[in-house]
Steps between C-alpha positions, in 0.01 A plus 500: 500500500441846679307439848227661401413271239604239665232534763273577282541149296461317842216682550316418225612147470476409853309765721644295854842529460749777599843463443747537772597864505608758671558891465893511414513143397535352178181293380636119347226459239587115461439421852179715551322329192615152597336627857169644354537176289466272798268669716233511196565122440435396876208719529333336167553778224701260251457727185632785676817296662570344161530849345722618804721206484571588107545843588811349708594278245552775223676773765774185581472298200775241599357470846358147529296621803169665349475169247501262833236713659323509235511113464384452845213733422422229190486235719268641724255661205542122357652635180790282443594502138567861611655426825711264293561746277617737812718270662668411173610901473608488845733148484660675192611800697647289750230444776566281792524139392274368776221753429476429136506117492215564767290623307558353219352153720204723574424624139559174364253326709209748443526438127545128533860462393566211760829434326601845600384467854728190552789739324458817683428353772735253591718752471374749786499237723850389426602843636223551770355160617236658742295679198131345567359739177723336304465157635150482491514547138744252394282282707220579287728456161576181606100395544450690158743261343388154669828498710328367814804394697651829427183714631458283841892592549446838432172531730666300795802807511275735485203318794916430701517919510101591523331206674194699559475632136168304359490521120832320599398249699212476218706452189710256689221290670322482129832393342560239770136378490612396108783319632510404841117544676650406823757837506206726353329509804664688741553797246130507372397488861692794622449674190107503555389707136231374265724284294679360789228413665278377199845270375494395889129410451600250233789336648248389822273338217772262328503367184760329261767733330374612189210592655636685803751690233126603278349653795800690656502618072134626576512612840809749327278610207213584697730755724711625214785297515537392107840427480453261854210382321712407233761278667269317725307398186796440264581253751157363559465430088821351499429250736109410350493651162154390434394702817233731308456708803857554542568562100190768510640683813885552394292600119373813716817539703708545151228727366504707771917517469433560171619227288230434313572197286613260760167608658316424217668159447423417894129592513413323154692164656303575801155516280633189277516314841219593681212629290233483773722720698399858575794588644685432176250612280466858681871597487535378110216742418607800737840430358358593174224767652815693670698465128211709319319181352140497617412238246736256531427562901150444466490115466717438785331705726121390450665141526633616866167637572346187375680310722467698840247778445508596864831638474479954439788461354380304164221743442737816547710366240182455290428825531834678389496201221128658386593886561836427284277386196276790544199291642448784793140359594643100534813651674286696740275175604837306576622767698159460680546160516845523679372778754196270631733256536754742697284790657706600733841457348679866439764320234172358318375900461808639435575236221111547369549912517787527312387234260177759458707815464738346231228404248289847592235357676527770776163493644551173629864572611397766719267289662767189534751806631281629781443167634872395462568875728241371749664148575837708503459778668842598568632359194665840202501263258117451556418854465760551231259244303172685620617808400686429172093343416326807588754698279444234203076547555507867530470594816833702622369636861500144599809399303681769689405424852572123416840562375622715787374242740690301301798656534473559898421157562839384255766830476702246228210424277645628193172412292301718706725786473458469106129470544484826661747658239214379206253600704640873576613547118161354396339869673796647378662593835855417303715619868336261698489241266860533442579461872343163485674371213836630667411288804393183342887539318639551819402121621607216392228380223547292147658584211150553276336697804807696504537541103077603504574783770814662291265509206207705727810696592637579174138665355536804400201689696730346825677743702 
């Protein structure tokens, strides 16, 4: 490639990054785009880096380097069927052993492929013992797969080389507090975060086993710790399978991990046992609310509410079960209903907001959205909300100065950055608008977000 164009690519594809020359010296093309490459990854600009780094990859294309950078670029833009897909072209051009299995472990556990973890893994640390990435997820594989012993072995190596680490001393105290109460302590006491000290909360209380194992289960649900959640209450049903509180709890813990027939088969037990119990009853009908059947929700539900009508939740569900079936008037008074009982609780308006917005009743969801950016002031995802519901009702000066609050407040809201990309190519300011879309790509965001941003990209009045 003549210099010229050479700098001229980087240019346009990178616009920081100049490669190392000098007058009289011959320019190395491979090494200045794997340099642009990295310098646009650590400062954010992913799209840009990912081009660079194929750039590489086609001037060298036996060189297993530009396929591992671009595999740790994957598994820092969560992508990893393409990171897999990466580190795959790399291992077959003969990249370093060590590297590859690596991050294999790593791309295996974000996609759930515990089996793999436990593979890929054991082999890193076969060669390099003190890997605590590495580690940390075969200790999770292990939880994921009910292997209890296992995990607590794999925690305790890594607490031996980072005593001070917390989500360590965490995961370990909450594993121990299944097992042996006694050893949890220490560990959920130095550890000091919510779960620790909630699961720490529980052991001063008491209580026989199966009941001990049902709480830690819902102390791990309520701070998003499913597959915890899981173990403690596979255990706790075990031990008292007519425990309906128990069966209705690891029910939600298996539909949040998405297996949704054991779930199922749980929260009906739990409902066979224990009719007159809203616990039970609420999970069997959000079970079926969060699977897209309002109607076979609805029963369960008004039974929950029946049975403990002072509890916001119940009549938020009611709501989303009346809005699903197009009953926007009777979904509106529950959502009433569940804000007089929670006034001043910012997940109650951002739950009633959204529910507003997705069945088009945006008058209201404005008015749910400004409240939920006055109890959270400081909060992009607030604004994000506020400003996506001025958009939806029509009024764009507002939706604008909501979204780029939004976007100050949280710099890797990805939404937001979308919701300013509709909202410029709405006015038909197409340069702008594509900026936005560029840098909600550039973050790590789903797979549908990403897919519904490639398809604003790829209209043809886009430049």
């Amino acid at each position: 490639m003549p210099l010229v164009a050479f700098l001229l690519a980087l240019f346009l594809l990178g616009g920081c990054a100049t490669p190392p020359t000098a007058v009289g010296l011959t320019v190395d093309p491979f090494s200045a785009y794997l340099m642009a490459g990295d310098r646009l990854a650590a400062s954010g600009r992913r799209m840009a880096a990912e081009e660079i780094y194929r750039q590489a990859a086609a001037l060298r294309p036996a060189d297993p380097v530009p396929y591992l950078r671009l595999a740790h670029l994957y598994q820092t833009w969560e992508r990893p069927r393409e990171g897999q897909a990466a580190v795959e072209a790399a291992a077959r051009l003969g990249a370093p052993t060590l590297e590859v299995e690596s991050l294999r472990a790593a791309f295996c556990a974000d996609l759930g492929d515990w089996e793999g973890v436990i593979s890929h893994g054991s082999a890193v640390l076969q060669s390099d013992p003190s890997d605590q990435e590495t580690r940390r997820r075969l200790a999770q594989a292990y939880v994921a797969l009910g292997e209890v012993e296992k995990a607590i072995g794999e925690y305790e190596v890594l607490q031996r080389s980072a005593p001070g680490d917390p989500q360590i001393g965490e995961r370990l105290g909450v594993l121990l507090a299944m097992r042996e109460p006694e050893a949890a302590w220490p560990y959920l006491q130095a550890a000091r975060t919510p779960l620790a000290t909630g699961v720490l909360q529980m052991l001063e209380e008491g209580g026989e086993t199966a009941y001990r194992l049902a709480r830690i289960g819902q102390i791990c649900l309520a701070h998003g710790e499913p597959w915890l959640a899981a173990l403690a209450l596979e255990q706790a049903v075990a031990l008292r399978p007519a425990y309906a509180d128990a069966q209705a709890l690891l029910g939600e813990a298996l539909r949040v991990l998405g297996r949704e027939e054991e779930a199922l088969a749980h929260l009906t037990a739990a409902v066979e046992a224990a009719p007159q119990s809203a616990l039970a009853q609420s999970l069997l009908g959000l079970h079926y609310l969060e699977a897209g059947e309002p109607r076979s929700a609805r029963p369960y539900l008004e039974a929950a509410y029946d049975l403990d009508p002072a509890n916001p939740a119940f009549s938020l569900y009611l709501a989303r079960v009346y809005a699903a079936l197009g009953w926007h008037d009777v979904a509106g008074a529950w959502a009433d209903e569940a804000l007089r009982l929670a006034p001043d609780d910012p997940d109650m308006w951002e739950a009633v907001a959204r529910l507003y917005l997705e069945y088009g009743m945006t008058d209201r969801g404005v008015e749910a959205a400004r409240r939920l950016a006055e109890l959270r002031p400081d909060d992009g995802v607030a604004y994000d909300l506020l400003g996506w519901a001025y958009f939806l009702n029509g009024d764009r000066h507002q939706a604008e100065a909501s979204l780029l609050q939004a976007v100050r407040l949280s710099p890797g809201l990805g939404l937001a950055y979308c919701h300013l990309g509709q909202l410029y190519s709405s006015v038909g300011d197409r340069e702008r608008a594509r900026m936005y879309f560029i840098r909600a790509l550039d973050l790590p965001i789903d797979q549908d977000l990403r897919e519904r941003i490639e398809g604003f990209l790829d209209m043809p009045d886009m430049p």
